[in-house]
Structures are given as C-alpha cells and as structure tokens.
N, C-alpha and C positions, 0 to 999 in steps of 0.2 A: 410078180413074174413078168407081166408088160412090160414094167419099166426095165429087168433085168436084161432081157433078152434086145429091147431097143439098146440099150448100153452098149452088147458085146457089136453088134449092127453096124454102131455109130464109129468102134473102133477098129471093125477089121472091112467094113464098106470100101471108106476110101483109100485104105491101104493095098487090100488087092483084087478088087474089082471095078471098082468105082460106081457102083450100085448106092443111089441113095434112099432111106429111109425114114418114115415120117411114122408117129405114134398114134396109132387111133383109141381116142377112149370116148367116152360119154361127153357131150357136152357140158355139165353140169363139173366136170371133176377140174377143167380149166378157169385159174382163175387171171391168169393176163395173156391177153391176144397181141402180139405184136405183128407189123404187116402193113404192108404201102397201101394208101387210103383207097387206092382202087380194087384191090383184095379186099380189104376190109367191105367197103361198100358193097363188093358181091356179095360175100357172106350176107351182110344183115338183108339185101334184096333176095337172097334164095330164100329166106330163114335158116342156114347155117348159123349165122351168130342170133344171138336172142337180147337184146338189147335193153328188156324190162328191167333187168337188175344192176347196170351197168352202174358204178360209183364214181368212175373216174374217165376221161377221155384226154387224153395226153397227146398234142401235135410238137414232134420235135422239129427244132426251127421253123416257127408256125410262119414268120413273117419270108422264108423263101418259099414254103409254100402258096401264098397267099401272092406272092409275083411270081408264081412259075405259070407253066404254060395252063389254058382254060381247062382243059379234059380234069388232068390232078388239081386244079384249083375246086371244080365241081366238083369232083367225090370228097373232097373235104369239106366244102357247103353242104355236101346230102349228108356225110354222116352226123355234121354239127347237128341238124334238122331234124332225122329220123329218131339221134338218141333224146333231144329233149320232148321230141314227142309224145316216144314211147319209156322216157325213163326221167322225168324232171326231176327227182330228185339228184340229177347226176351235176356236179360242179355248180353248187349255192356257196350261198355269200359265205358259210361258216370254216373255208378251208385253211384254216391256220393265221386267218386276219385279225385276229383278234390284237394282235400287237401292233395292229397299223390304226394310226390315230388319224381321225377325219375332222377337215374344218372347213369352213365355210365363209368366205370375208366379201360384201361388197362394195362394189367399187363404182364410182362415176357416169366412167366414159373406160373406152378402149387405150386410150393414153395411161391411163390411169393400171391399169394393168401390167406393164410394162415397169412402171415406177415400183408398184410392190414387188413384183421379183428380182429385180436388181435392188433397189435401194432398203428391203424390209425382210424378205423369207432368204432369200443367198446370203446376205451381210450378215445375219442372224444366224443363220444357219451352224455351227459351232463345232457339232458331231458329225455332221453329213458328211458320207465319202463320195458320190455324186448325185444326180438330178434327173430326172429324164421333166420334160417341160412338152406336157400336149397341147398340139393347136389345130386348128382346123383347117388351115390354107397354109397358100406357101406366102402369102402376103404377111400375114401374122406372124411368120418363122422368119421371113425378112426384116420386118423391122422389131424383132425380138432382139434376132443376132447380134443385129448394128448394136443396139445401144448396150448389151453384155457384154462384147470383145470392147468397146469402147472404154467401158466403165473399168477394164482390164482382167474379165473371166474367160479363162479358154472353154468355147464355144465351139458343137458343132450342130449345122443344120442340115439334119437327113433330107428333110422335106424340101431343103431346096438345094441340093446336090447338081451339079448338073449331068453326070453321065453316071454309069456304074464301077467304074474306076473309084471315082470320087466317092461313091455312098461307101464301099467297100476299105476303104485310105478312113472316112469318119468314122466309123464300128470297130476299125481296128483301136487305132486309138484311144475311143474311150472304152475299149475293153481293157485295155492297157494300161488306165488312169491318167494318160495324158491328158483327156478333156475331164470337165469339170463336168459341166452339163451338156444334155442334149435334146435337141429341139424335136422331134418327133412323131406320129401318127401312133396311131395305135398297133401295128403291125409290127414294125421291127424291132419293137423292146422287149421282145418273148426270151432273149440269149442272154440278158445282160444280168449278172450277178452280185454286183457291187453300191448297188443303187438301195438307198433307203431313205429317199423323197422323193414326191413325186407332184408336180403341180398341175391340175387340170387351168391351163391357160385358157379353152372351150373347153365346156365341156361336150360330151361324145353324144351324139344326134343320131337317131337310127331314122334316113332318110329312106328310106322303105316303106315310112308310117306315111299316110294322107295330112296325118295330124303331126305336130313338132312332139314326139313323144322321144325318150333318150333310150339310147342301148345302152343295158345293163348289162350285156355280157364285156361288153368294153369298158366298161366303169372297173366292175370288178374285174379285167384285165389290167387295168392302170393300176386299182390297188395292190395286186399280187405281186408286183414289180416291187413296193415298197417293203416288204413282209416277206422277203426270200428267207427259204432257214430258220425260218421264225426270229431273224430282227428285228429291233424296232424300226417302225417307220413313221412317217408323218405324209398325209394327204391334202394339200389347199387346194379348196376348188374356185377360182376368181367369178362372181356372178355380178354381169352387167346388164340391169335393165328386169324388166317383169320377165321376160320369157326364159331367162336364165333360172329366177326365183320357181319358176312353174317347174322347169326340169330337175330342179334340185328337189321343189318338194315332192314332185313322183318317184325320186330317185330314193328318198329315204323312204318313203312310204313301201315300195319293191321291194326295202330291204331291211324292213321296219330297226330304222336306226336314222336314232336322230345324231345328227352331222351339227357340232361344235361351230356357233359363230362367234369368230372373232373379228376385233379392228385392226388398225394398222398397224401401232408401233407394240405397244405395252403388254398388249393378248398375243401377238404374234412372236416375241420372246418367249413368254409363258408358256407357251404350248410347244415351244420348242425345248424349253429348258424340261417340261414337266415331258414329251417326248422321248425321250435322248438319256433322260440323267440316269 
C-alpha cells in the first residue's frame, strides 16, 4: 500500500502542485542508499544509516572526488573510514578478480624498469586494448613517457599534465582509444573501461604508516581496473631492491595469494599468452 500511494504522489506531485515526496519505511527494507557523500556521512554520524552490514561502497568518479574541494573530499575519507570500521567485510579482494592474473618480475635498478615495459610487457602484449602504468612521482612518469613516445607508443602522462585543460584533453583521449597507455596515480583510473593491463611501475605506499607498510585498498584498486566486466586481465608488479620485496610479501600475505614470479623475456610471453588466450 506505501509503495502504491508513493506512486500516485510521485505522479500527480509535480504535475500540479509541486509538493514533493519522499517514502518512509524501516530501515532494514532498503537495500541501496544513493546520496552525495556529505548526506551520506550525516546519516551514518546520526546512526540513520547503519553501516554493519554494508557489502558494497560505490564512489562515482572517485578520482573528481578525491580533487574536489576538502569539505567533500572529507566525508569521502570518513565514510571510507567508518564503513571499514564498522563493516570490513565490505569491498575484499574476492570482487570478481579472479580473472585478473598477478605477477611479480625483479628487476635491477630503476633503469631497468623502464626497459621491461617498453621493450618486454607492451611489445608482448598481443590482446591488450590499453594499459594504465602506476608510478609514484612525476619524475618516474617523466622519464617513463620519453622513452614510450620515443619507442613510438601513444602515450599520455596524467601525472605530469601541466594545467587542467591538459589532464582533461589526456582522459578524453584515452577513453577514446586514441592513447595506448597511461601513466597515472591511483586516483583517476576509477572511469576508464577499456583497460585490461595494468603495470604497478611503484608499487602503492600507504605513507600514513610510521612504517613502509603498502595500501592495499589501492593495490586492489589497480587490480579492479584490469578485471572490469569480468575480463581477462594481467597484473606486473616491477620490484626493485629489498623494500619493494617486503611490500610485496605483505601484500600477498593481506591477501593471502601468492603473486606469480616471472623473468624477462620467455615467462613474461607465457603469462601473457596463458592470460589472454
């Protein structure tokens, strides 16, 4: 009967009154709350929303959020916050990644990094219809760029844009399939559709810790980029030096899954081919 009488409400309101109307039921009988994150955040701060059983937390265009102004940046930090508090079972590793394949290849030196993604994981690459390439600075994304447009792959680098014309001109594009790959942080690859590879260039550092410990909710942000729709995907994480080894083995340990080592030329074929096919 609620929902009947909402119904007739909803379609003689703003026809001739313009009275609008809103359904009250139990909070238990709603199963998706939709609502700009500073609503949201009141709710779960009144105890209006109840956040114990929450499964899923969904930020649309997380990465304009995350550059908009500090107020709505905040209530999207406190709700990340309060629901893994009060609901960690909410968004783990098991969310349809099973088709995204993880590996793990050491490397030298910082030089050395660069040569495997131009000359071994792109060259190899076969199936892939783009790339997103995580780094940690804009120095890394600087001399990433050079030597991929060099080597002649269209390239764009978010991270070193220099105004927001420009960042806005690189996301169109490789939404577009004009670029190939893109150089990026972990923010603004929440939109991008088409991607089903994904290279941890760094891997992702939760500098909030005292300690070099990694965020894992950005890890498994990286991965979900490769695994849209449930495609196949492919993950390389480049690890230079002990402390990269350290991050990686906390990283499978968090997520109890061990992450595939491979070499340079002959394993990283293989895993592409066994990937993809």
């Amino acid at each position: 009967m609620l929902f009947q009488i909402m119904k007739v409400l909803l379609e003689m309101g703003p026809r001739f009154s313009g009275v609008t109307s809103e359904l009250g039921i139990p909070a238990d009988r709603v199963q998706v709350i939709i609502g700009l994150p500073c609503t949201i955040n009141k709710w779960i701060a009144t105890k209006n929303l109840d956040t114990n059983y929450l499964k899923v937390v969904v930020f649309d265009d997380a990465h304009q959020i995350l550059a908009a102004e500090i107020g709505f940046r905040d209530d999207s930090t406190r709700i990340i916050k309060r629901t893994a508090k009060s609901s960690p079972q909410c968004q783990k590793a098991d969310l349809g990644l099973d088709r995204v394949r993880q590996y793990k290849l050491e490397v030298p030196d910082e030089a050395s990094k660069i040569e495997v993604v131009k000359d071994k994981i792109l060259e190899l690459g076969l199936h892939v219809r783009q790339t997103l390439v995580f780094v940690r600075n804009q120095d890394s994304a600087r001399k990433l760029h050079h030597a991929l447009t060099e080597y002649g792959y269209e390239v764009g680098a978010y991270i070193g844009a220099r105004n927001e014309k420009q960042r806005d001109l690189i996301i169109k594009d490789f939404e577009d399939g004009a670029l190939q790959v893109m150089i990026c942080r972990d923010a603004l690859a929440e939109g991008f559709h088409q991607v089903n590879m994904a290279v941890n260039f760094d891997l992702p550092v939760d500098h909030r810790s005292p300690s070099s410990e990694p965020d894992y909710q950005a890890y498994l942000h990286r991965l979900s980029r490769a695994g849209l729709f449930g495609r196949k995907g492919a993950v390389f994480n480049l690890l230079c030096g002990n402390l990269d080894s350290i991050l990686m083995e906390k990283i499978e340990r968090h997520f109890s899954y061990h992450v595939t080592e491979v070499n340079y030329l002959f394993s990283i074929f293989s895993c592409l081919m066994f990937t993809f096919k």
